[in-house]
C-alpha angles and dihedrals in degrees: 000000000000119000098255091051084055099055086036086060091039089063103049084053089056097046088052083055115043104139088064085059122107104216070239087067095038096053087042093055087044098048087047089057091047083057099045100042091048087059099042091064085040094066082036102054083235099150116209124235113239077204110124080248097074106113083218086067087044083046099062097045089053085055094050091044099045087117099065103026116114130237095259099046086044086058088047094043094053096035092058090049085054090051098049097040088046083049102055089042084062091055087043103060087034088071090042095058092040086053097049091050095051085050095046090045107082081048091054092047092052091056082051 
């Protein structure tokens, strides 16, 4: 298991069991899917929107309001970090698969 299916796992967990979260907890898992997130569009050439419509931007006002959100909003909130990280994970190995068989074509040709 790669490390981004890991913390993709870790938040749905934690979005199962909210009510064993710290808002400490809550506004760290969040804070590690801003980051990740962040990086993922990186390595994708996704750019980010600085609109008031980006989820990073959600993200961290989840992160700031972990204290008074409530148990429902806290499962959203983590369940929609896992769906975009798993997203972009999807994008991700997409180009790499499309990067290893342009690379393994010309081998492929010369058998040919």
């Amino acid at each position: 298991m790669s490390l981004t299916t890991a913390f993709i796992a870790e938040l749905i967990r934690a979005a199962n069991e909210t009510d064993k979260l710290s808002p400490y907890e809550i506004s760290r898992l969040l804070d590690r899917s801003i980051d990740t997130i962040r990086d993922m569009r990186r390595q994708t050439g996704i750019a980010g929107s600085h609109r008031s419509r980006d989820v990073v931007i959600d993200l961290q006002v989840a992160s700031a309001r972990a204290r008074g959100l409530s148990a429902a909003e806290i499962r959203d909130v983590l369940l929609d970090a896992a769906d975009i990280i798993r997203t972009l994970k999807i994008v991700l190995d997409g180009k790499e698969l499309r990067r290893r068989s342009t690379r393994l074509m010309p081998l492929y040709a010369q058998r040919q």
